[in-house]
C-alpha positions as CSV (number, residue, x, y, z in Angstrom):
1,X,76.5,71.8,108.4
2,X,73.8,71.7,105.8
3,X,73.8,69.4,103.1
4,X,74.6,72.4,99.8
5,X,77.3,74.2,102.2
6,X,81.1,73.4,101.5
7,X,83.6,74.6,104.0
8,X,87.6,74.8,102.6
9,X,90.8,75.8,104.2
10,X,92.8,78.3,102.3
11,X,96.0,76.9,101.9
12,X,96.7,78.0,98.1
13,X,95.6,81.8,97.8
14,X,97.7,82.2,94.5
15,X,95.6,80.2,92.1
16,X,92.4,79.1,94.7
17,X,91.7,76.1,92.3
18,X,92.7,72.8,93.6
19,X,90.7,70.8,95.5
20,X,90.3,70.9,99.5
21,X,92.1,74.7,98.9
22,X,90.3,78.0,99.9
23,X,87.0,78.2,102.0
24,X,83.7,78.3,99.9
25,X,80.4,78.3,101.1
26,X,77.4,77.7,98.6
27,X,74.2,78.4,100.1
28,X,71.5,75.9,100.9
29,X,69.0,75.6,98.4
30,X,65.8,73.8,99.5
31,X,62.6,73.1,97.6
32,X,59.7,71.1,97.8
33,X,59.2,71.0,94.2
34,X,63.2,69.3,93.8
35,X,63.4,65.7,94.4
36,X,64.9,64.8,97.7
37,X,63.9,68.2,98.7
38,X,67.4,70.2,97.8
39,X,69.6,71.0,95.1
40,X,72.1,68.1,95.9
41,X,69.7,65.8,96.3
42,X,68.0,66.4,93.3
43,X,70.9,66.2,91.4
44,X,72.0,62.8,92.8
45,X,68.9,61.4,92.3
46,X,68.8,58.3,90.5
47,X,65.8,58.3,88.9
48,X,66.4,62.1,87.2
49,X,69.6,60.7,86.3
50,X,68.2,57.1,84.9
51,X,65.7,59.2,82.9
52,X,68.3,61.8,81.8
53,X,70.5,59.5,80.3
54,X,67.5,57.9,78.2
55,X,68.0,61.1,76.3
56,X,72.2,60.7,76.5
57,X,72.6,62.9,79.5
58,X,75.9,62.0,81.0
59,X,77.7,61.1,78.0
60,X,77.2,65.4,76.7
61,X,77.9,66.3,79.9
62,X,81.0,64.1,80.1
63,X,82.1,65.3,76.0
64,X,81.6,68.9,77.3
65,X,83.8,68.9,80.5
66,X,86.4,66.8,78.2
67,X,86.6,69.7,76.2
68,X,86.7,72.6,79.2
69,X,89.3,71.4,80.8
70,X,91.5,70.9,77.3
71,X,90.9,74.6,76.7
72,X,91.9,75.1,80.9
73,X,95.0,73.1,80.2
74,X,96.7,74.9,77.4
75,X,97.3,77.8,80.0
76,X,99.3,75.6,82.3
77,X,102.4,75.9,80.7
78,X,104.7,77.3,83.6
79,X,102.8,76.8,86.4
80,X,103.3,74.4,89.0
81,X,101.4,71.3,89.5
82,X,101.1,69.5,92.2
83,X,102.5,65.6,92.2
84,X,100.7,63.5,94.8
85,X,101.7,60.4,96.8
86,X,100.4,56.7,96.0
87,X,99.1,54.6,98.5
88,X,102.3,53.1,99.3
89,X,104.9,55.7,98.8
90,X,105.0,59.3,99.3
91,X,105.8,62.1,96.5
92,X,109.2,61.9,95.1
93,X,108.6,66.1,95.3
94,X,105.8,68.3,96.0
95,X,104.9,69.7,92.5
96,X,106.8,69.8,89.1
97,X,106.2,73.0,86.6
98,X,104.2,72.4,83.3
99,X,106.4,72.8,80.2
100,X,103.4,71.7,78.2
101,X,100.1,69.8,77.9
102,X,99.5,67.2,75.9
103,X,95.8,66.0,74.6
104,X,95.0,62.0,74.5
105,X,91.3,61.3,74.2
106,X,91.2,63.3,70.9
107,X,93.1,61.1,68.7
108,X,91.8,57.7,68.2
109,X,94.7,56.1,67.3
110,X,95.9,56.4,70.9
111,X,92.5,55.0,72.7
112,X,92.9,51.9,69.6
113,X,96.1,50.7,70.0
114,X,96.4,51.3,73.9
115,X,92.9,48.8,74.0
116,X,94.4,46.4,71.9
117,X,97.5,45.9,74.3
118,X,95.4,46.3,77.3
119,X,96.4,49.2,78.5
120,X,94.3,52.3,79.9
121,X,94.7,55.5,78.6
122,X,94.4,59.1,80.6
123,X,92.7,61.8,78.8
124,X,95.8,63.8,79.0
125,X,100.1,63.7,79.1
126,X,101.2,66.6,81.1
127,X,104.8,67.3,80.1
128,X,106.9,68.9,82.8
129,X,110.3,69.4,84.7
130,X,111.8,69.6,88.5
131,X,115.4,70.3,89.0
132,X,116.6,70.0,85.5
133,X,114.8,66.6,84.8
134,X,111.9,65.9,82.2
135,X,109.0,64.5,84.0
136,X,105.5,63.3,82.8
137,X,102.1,62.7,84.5
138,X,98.7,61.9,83.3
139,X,95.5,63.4,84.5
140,X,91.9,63.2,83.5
141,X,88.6,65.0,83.2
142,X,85.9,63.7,85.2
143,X,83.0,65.8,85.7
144,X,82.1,63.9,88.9
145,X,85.0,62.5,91.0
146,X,83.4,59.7,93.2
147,X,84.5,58.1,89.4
148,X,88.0,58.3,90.2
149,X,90.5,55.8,90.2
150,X,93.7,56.8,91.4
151,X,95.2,53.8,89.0
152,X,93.5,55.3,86.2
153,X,96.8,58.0,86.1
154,X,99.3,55.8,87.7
155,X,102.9,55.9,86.8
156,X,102.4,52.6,85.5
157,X,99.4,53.7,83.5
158,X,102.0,56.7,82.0
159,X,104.8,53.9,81.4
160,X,102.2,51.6,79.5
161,X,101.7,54.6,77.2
162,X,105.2,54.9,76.4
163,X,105.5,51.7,74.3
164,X,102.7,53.0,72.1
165,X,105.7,53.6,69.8
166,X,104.8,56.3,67.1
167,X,101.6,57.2,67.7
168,X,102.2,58.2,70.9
169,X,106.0,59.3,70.4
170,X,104.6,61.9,67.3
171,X,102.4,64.0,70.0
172,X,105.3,63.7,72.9
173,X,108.6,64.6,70.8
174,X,111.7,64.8,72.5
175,X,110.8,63.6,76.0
176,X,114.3,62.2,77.0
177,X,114.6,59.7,80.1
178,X,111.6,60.9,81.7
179,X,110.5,60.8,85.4
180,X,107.3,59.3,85.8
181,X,105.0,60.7,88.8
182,X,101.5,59.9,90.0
183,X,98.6,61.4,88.1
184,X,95.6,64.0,88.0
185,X,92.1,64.0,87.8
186,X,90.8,67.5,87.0
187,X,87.2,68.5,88.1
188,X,84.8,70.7,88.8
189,X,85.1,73.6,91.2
190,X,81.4,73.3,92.6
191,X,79.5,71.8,95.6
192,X,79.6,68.2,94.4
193,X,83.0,67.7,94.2
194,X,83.6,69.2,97.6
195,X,81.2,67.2,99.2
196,X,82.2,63.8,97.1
197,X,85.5,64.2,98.5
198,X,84.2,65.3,102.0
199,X,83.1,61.7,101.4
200,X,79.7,62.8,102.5
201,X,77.8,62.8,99.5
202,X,77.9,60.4,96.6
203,X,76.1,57.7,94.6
204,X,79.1,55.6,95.0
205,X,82.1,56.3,97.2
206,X,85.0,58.4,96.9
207,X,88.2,56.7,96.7
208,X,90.9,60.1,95.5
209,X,92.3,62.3,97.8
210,X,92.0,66.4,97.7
211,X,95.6,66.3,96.9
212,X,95.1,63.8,93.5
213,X,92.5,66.6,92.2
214,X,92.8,70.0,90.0
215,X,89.5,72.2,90.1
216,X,88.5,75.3,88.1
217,X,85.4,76.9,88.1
218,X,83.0,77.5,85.7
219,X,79.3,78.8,85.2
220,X,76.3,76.9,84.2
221,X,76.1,79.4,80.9
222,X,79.8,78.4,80.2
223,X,79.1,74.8,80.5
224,X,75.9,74.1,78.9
225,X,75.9,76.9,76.6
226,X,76.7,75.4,73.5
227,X,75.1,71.8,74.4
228,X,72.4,70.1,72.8
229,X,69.4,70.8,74.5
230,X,70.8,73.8,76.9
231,X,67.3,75.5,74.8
232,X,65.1,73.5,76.9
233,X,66.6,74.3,80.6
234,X,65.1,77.6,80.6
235,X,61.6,77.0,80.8
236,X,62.3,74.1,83.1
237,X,63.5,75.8,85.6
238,X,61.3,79.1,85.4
239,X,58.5,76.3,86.3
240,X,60.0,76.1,89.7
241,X,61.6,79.8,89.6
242,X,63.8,78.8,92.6
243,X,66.5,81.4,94.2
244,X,68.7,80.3,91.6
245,X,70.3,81.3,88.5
246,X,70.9,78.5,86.0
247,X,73.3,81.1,84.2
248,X,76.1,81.3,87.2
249,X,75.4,78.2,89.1
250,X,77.2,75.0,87.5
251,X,75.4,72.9,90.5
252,X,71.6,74.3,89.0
253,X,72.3,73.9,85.6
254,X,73.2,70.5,85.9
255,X,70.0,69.7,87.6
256,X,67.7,71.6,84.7
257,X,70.1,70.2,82.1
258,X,69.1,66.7,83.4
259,X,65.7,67.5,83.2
260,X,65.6,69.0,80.4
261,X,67.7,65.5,78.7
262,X,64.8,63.8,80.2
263,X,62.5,65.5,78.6
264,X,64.7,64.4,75.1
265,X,64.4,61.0,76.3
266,X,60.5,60.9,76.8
267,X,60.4,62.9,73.5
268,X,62.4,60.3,71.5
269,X,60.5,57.7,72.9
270,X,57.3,58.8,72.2
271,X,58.2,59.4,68.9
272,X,60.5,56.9,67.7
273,X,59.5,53.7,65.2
274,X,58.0,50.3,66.7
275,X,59.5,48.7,64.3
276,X,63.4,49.6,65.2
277,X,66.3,49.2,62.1
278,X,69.4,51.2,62.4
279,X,67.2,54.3,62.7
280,X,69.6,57.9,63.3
281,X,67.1,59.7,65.4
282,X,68.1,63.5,64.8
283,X,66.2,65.3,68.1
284,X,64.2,68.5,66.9
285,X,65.3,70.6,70.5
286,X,62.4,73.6,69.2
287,X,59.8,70.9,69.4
288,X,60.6,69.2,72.9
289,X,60.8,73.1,74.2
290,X,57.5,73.3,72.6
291,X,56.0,70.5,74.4
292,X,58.2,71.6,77.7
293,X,56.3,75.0,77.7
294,X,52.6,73.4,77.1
295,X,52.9,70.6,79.7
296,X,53.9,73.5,82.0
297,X,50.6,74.6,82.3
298,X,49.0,71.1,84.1
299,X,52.8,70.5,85.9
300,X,53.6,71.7,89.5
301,X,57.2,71.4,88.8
302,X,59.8,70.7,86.3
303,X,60.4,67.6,88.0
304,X,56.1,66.6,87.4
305,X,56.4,67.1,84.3
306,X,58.9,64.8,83.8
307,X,57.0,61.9,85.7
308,X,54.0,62.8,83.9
309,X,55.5,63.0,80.3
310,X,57.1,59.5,81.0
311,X,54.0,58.0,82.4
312,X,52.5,59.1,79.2
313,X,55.1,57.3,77.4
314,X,54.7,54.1,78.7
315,X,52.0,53.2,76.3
316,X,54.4,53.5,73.2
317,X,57.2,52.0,74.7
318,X,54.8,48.9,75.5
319,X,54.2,48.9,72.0
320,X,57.4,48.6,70.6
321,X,58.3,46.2,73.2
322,X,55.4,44.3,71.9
323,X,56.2,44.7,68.3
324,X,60.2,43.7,69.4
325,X,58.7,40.5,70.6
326,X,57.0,39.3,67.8
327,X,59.3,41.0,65.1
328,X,62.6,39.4,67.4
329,X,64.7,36.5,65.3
330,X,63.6,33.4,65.5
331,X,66.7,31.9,65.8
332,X,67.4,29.3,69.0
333,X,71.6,29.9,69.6
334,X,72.0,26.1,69.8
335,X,70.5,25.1,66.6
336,X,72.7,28.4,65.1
337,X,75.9,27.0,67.1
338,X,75.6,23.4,65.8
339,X,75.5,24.7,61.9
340,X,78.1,27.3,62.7
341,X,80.2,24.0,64.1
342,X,79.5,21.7,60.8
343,X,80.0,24.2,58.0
344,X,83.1,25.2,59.7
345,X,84.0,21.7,59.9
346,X,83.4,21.2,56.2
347,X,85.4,23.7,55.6
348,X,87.9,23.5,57.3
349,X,88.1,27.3,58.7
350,X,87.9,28.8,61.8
351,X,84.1,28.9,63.1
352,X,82.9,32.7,62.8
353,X,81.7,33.9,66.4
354,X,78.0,33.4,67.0
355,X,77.5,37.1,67.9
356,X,78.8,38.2,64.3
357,X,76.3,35.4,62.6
358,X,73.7,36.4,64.9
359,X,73.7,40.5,63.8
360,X,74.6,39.7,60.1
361,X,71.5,37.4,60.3
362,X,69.5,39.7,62.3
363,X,70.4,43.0,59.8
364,X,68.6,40.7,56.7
365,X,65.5,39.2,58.7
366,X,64.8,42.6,60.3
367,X,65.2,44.6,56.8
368,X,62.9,42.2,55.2
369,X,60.3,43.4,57.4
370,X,60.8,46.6,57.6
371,X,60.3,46.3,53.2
372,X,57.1,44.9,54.1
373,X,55.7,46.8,57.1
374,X,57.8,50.2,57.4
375,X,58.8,51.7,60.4
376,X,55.5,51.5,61.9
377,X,55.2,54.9,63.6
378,X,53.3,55.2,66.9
379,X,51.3,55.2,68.3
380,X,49.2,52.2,66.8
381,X,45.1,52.4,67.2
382,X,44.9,49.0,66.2
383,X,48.3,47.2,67.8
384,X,46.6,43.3,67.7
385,X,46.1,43.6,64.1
386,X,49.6,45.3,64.1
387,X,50.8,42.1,65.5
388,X,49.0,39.4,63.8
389,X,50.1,40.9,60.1
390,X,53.9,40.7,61.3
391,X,53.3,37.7,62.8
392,X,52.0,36.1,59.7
393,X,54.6,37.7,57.8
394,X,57.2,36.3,59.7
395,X,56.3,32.8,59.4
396,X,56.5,33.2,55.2
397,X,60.1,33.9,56.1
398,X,60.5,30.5,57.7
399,X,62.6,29.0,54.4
400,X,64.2,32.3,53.3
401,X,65.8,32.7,57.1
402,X,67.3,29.1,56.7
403,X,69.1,29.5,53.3
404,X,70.3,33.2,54.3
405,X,71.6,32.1,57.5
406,X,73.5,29.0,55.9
407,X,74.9,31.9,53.0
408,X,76.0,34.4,55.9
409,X,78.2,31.3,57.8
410,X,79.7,30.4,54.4
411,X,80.2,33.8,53.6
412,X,81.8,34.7,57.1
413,X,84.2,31.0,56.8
414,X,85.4,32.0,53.5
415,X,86.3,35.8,54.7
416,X,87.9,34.4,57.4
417,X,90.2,31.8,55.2
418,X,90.8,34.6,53.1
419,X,91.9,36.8,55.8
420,X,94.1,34.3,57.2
421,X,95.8,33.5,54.6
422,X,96.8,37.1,53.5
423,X,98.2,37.2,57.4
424,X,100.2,33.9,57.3
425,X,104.1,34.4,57.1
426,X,105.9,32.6,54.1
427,X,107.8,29.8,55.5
428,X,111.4,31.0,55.6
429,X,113.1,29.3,52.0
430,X,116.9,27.5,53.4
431,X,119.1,27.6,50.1
C-alpha cells in the first residue's frame, strides 16, 4: 500500500466518523514539484513546516480546528460516545450518551487557575449518562494526533478540574456524584490521522489508540476559509496545478496553507525593523499575494518560491541580527545579580528575579535608542555606518544605564514590600 492510501474497516456505518471505523481510500498524489515527492510527504516536511510557522502556521491552524470541533460538539447532545480503556484497566462500559458539551479553552479563568494548581486542562467537559448515572469525560482538539497524550483526558485530569470550585462549577451546574471515564481527543477525518495512527507516518510517534479518537470530516474551503492568509493558497497551488482541489481536500489545503504561511513569514521578515521594540506587525495578506503571483513567474513550483524568497531574505535577517548584536544590553548577569543581592539586602525585601530586572532594564535601554535611531527599516545600503552610529550611541549610555538600573531594583524591592505587606494576615488579637 502506497504512502496517501488509508484502508478502514467498517465497523460503525451509523455515524462513519470515529477513527479506525469505515474503509476510505485517498488516492496517491505524487509530484515532483512537492517536497519528498507526494502529498504526505510534503506536508510532514520539516522544513515547510519550520518555515510555516515563522509566519504562525500551526498556531492558526491549531485556533481554527479548536473552533470546528466546538461548533461539531454542540450536536452531540444524545448521541453516544464511546468511553475507552486505560492502559491498565479496561472500560467500565462501552460508550455513555451525551447530555451536553461543555467548552474549556474559551474561558481563561479555567486555563489560569487550573496552571496555578498544576493541573492540566482538556479543551472540553463532555457531560453524559449510562444507566441512570451522571458521567463526565474530557476530550480535546488536536489537529494532528501523533500529539496525543492519553493522560492529557485522564480521569484524573477530569477529577483535578473538579476542585476548580466556582469557576468551573458555574459552566458544569448540577453534575451530582459523577462517574468519571477516560477521555477523547477529537481529530481530523483525513489521510494523516489514519496513517498517524496506522503508526506508519509521523514526525513523532503515535502513542493513542483508534478507540481514544473522534473524527469528522471537513473540506479544505471549510477549514481555511476564513483564516488569515487562506487569500494566498490559491495562487500557490495553481503554480503546481496538481490533480487536486485545495477546496475539498483538507490534506491539500494544509500543504498550500503552509506555503502560503511561509510566504507570511519571508514577507515579515523582509520587511520588519532592524531595530526591534515591541513592534505589532499587522501582515498586509493583498501584498504577500502580490509578491506570491510575481515570483511565480521565475519559480518552478510553489515550493521554489518559497526557498528562493527565503534565500532572498537572508540578507535582512543578517542585518538585524547584526544590529541585535550591537544594540543588545550590555548588562553581564553577575554584575546585575550581585546589585540585585546588596540593594535587597539594604532593604531588607525580597530580591526581585533577575529575569523581571533584566526586561524592565532592557524596555528603557532599548527605547532610548529607538528615540535616537528609529526603527531602522531595511534593508540598510550602508549597514557599517549603521553600526558604528549605534555603537557610539550606546557607549553615551554607559552612566544613564547604571542609575536606571539601580532605580528599576529599588523600584521592583519597594513593590514587592508593598505587596507583601497588603498579603500578610493580622496576627490573630487574644482578649
Amino acid at each position: 500500500m502506497r504512502a496517501d492510501d488509508v484502508h478502514r474497516v467498517d465497523l460503525d456505518d451509523d455515524r462513519g466518523r470515529r477513527a479506525g471505523v469505515r474503509e476510505m481510500t485517498s488516492p496517491p498524489v505524487y509530484s515532483p514539484l512537492l517536497p519528498g515527492g507526494s502529498l504526505i510527504d510534503a506536508t510532514l516536511d520539516r522544513n515547510v513546516m519550520g518555515l510555516a510557522d515563522r509566519g504562525g502556521g500551526s498556531g492558526l491552524v491549531g485556533a481554527r480546528w479548536a473552533d470546528l470541533c466546538a461548533e461539531q460538539v454542540e450536536s452531540w447532545a444524545g448521541r453516544a460516545v464511546t468511553v475507552p480503556g486505560n492502559a491498565t484497566h479496561p472500560a467500565p462500559f462501552p460508550e455513555h450518551r451525551v447530555v451536553r458539551v461543555v467548552r474549556l479553552d474559551d474561558t481563561p479563568a479555567i486555563a489560569a487557575t487550573a496552571a496555578s494548581r498544576s493541573l492540566q486542562n482538556p479543551d472540553f467537559l463532555i457531560i453524559g449518562a449510562h444507566e441512570g448515572r451522571a458521567t463526565l469525560q474530557a476530550a480535546d482538539a488536536k489537529f494532528s494526533v501523533e500529539t496525543a497524550r492519553a493522560k492529557q483526558v485522564s480521569g484524573e485530569v477530569v477529577s483535578g478540574m473538579l476542585t476548580l470550585g466556582p469557576v468551573i462549577d458555574r459552566l458544569l451546574g448540577d453534575v451530582d456524584d459523577p462517574l468519571l471515564v477516560e477521555g477523547l481527543f477529537i481529530c481530523p477525518d483525513f489521510p494523516l490521522t489514519h496513517l498517524m495512527l496506522q503508526r506508519r507516518r509521523g514526525i513523532v510517534r503515535t502513542t493513542v489508540r483508534p478507540d481514544q479518537v473522534e473524527t469528522f470530516a471537513v473540506t479544505g474551503a471549510e477549514f481555511f476559509g476564513p483564516v488569515a492568509g487562506a487569500s494566498i493558497m490559491a495562487p500557490l497551488a495553481a503554480l503546481d496545478d496538481l490533480s487536486i482541489s485545495i477546496d475539498e481536500s483538507l490534506l491539500a489545503a494544509l500543504y498550500y496553507f503552509r506555503v502560503a504561511r511561509a510566504a507570511v513569514g519571508c514577507w515579515l521578515d523582509a520587511t520588519g525593523p532592524l531595530l526591534v521594540f515591541n513592534d505589532k506587525r499587522q501582515v498586509d495578506d493583498g501584498d504577500v499575494r502580490d509578491q506570491v503571483i510575481a515570483r511565480s513567474r521565475s519559480a518552478s513550483s510553489a515550493w521554489d518560491l518559497i526557498l528562493r524568497w527565503d534565500a532572498n531574505v537572508q540578507t535582512v535577517r543578517g542585518q538585524r541580527l547584526a544590529v541585535e548584536q550591537v544594540a543588545g544590553l550590555p548588562v553581564v548577569n553577575r554584575d546585575l545579580r550581585e546589585l540585585i543581592n546588596r540593594l535587597a539586602a539594604v532593604s531588607g525585601a525580597e530580591a526581585p528575579s533577575m529575569n523581571k530586572v533584566r526586561r524592565r532594564i532592557g524596555a528603557w535601554y532599548r527605547a532610548q535608542l529607538r528615540n535616537e535611531f528609529g526603527p531602522i527599516e531595511p534593508p540598510v545600503e550602508n549597514l557599517s555606518q549603521t553600526l558604528r552610529d549605534l555603537g557610539r550611541f550606546a557607549a553615551t549610555l554607559h552612566g544613564p544605564l547604571q542609575r536606571e538600573t539601580a532605580r528599576i531594583i529599588t523600584q521592583l524591592l519597594d513593590e514587592q514590600s508593598t505587596s507583601h505587606s497588603m498579603n500578610e494576615t493580622p496576627a490573630e488579637v487574644v482578649l
